[in-house]
N, C-alpha and C positions, 0 to 999 in steps of 0.2 A: 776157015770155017769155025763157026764157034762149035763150044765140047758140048757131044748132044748131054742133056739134061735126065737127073736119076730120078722117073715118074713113082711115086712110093706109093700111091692109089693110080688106078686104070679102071674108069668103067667107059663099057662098051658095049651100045644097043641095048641102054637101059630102058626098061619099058615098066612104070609103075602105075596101078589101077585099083579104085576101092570100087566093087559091082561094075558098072556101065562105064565111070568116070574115070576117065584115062587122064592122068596127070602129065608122065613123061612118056616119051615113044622115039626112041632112038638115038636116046642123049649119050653122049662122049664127055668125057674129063678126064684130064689128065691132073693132077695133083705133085709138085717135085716137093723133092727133099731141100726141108730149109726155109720153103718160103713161107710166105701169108696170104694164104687165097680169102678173097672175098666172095661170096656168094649172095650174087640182089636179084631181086627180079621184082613184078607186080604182085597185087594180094590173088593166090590161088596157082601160081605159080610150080610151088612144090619145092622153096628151099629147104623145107624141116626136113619132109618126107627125101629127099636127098640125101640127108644127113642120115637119117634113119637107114635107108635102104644101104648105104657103106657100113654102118656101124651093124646090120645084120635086124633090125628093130622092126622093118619093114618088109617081107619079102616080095623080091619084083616078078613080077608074068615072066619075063623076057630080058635074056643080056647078059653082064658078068661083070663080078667088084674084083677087082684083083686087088691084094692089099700085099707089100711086101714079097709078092711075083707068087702071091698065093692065091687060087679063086676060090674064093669065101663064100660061094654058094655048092662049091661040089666039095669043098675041106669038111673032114672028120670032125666030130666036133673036140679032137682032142687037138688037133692040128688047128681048129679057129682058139680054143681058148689062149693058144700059147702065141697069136698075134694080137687075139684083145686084149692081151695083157702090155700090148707094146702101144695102145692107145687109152687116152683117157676121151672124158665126152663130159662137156658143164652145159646141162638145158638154161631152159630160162628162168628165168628168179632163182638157180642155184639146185634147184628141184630135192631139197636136203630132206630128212628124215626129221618130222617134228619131235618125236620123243628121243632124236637122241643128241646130246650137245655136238657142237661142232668138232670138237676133238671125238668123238665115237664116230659120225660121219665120214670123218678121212680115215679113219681106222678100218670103214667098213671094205674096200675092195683090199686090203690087204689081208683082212679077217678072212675073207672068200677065196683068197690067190697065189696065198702066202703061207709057208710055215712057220711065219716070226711069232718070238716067243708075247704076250702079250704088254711086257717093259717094253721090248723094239719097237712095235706098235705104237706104244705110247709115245716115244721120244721121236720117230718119223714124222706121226701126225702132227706133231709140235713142231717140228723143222717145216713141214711144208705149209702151216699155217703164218709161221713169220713168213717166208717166201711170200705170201699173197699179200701180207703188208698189214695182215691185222694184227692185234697188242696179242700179250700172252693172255687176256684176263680174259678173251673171245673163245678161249679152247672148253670152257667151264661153261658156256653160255647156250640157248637152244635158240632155231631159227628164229621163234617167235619173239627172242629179243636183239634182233640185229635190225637194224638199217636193210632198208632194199639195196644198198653197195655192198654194207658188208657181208649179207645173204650170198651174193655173185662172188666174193672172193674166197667165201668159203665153200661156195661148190667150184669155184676153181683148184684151191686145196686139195678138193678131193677128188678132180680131177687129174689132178699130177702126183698122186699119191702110190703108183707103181713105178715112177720115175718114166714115162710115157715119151715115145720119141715122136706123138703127131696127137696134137690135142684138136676136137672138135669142140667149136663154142656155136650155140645156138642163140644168135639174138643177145650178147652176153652187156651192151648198153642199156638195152629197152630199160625205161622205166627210169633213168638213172637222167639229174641234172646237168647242164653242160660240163662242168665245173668235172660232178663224178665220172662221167664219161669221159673225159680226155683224161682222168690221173687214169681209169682201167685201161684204155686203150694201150696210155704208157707202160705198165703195170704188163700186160700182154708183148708189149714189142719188147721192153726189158727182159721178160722172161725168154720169151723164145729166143732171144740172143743170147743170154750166157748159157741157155740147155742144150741151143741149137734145135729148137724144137719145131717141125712142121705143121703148120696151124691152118684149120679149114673152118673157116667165120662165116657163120650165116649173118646176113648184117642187114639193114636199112640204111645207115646212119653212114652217110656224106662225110662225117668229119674221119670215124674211124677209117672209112676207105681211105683218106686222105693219109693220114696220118701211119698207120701200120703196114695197108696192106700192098704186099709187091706187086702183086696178079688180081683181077677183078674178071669172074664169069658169071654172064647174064643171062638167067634163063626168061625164053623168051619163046612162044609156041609150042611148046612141051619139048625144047631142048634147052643145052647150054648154045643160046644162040650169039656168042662172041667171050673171046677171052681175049685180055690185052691188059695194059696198067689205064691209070686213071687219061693221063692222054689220050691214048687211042679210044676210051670210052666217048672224049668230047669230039670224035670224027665219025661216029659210027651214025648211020641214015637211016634210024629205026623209030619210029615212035616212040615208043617207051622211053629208051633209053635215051633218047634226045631230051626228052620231055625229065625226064630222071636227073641227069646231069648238066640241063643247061636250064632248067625250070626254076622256080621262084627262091627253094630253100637251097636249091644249088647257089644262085647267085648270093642270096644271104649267108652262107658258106664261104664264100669268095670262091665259088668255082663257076666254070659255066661260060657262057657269053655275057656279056655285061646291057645288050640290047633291051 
């Protein structure tokens, strides 16, 4: 029998609703340690609000996040800060602080988290800024003069900037040219192999699935309605998900059926 597997996120009977509008209603994930979970679904789905309602961002009606065999909706809040501290989280466009350069933005969850003195600060943030691949001259620089790539590597930065054993990326190609997006994808799969880092990707984008990610869950009726790899996504009897992975940018991809 294979070795059952170490689930590092568990929710269960997740139910999320903004007024009348019920997003999720009895959704299940399980998330192990180490991999690269993909997250697609259609528009309205609720992959963000997903992300959100793990990270604590969202609170749900109904259910329970368990994060590190902790439930994060009945945890103290002295007992959540000291697992948020074991996750980072990069929105979309990098979601960085306009006024403050990129080296003061990954400074900023250590500033909040941390009692390093403000030199430590200084020389981390600078360590985890080459990590994402940008030059030193990017640390001195503010959002409003990067590149939409290099915007995403520096809220990556400052996502890994408490040394984080499960990074959450929201949408972290959008916007980004083929070219950008397959060096980030790399960028993403190189990292979490030398940190060992467990990565939970909200995604659209076909190629990353391809490319990075181990596991793929599709939410689909206000659940995760199939989890499997990129295979078993091309056998599953779903509309969407047919329509998703064996549809036109699927086959332009080179995935799919070729019909």
């Amino acid at each position: 029998m294979p070795e059952p597997r170490d689930a590092v996120i568990e929710v269960r009977g997740l139910r999320t609703q903004f007024g009348d509008h019920v997003v999720h209603d009895g959704l299940d994930l399980d998330v192990y340690r180490g991999e690269v979970l993909g997250v697609v679904g259609g528009s309205g789905t609720g992959k963000s609000v997903l992300l959100r309602a793990i990270v604590g961002l969202v609170r749900p009606r109904a259910g329970s996040v368990t994060v590190f065999g902790t439930d994060m909706l009945d945890a103290s809040d002295t007992v959540r800060q000291k697992i948020e501290q074991r996750w980072g989280v990069m929105f979309q466009d990098g979601a960085l602080f306009s006024s403050l350069t990129v080296r003061e933005n990954v400074e900023v969850p250590m500033r909040e988290q941390t009692g390093l003195s403000p030199e430590t600060r200084r020389a981390l943030a600078e360590l985890k800024v080459s990590m994402v691949g940008l030059p030193a001259i990017a640390c001195d620089k503010y959002p409003s003069e990067l590149s939409g790539g290099m915007r995403k590597r520096a809220g990556l930065a400052r996502a890994l900037a408490l040394d984080p054993e499960i990074v959450f990326l929201d949408e972290p190609t959008a916007g980004l040219d083929p070219i950008g997006a397959s060096a980030f994808d790399a960028l993403i799969k190189k990292l979490q192999t030398t940190l060992g880092l467990t990565v939970f990707m909200v995604t659209h984008d076909l190629d990353s699935l391809h490319a990075i990610c181990d596991r793929i869950a599709v939410l689909a009726e206000k659940k995760v309605f199939v989890t499997g790899s990129m295979q078993d996504m091309l056998e599953v009897d779903h509309p969407w998900v047919h329509e998703y992975f064996h549809g036109p940018r699927a086959r332009a991809a080179g995935f799919g059926s070729k019909g």
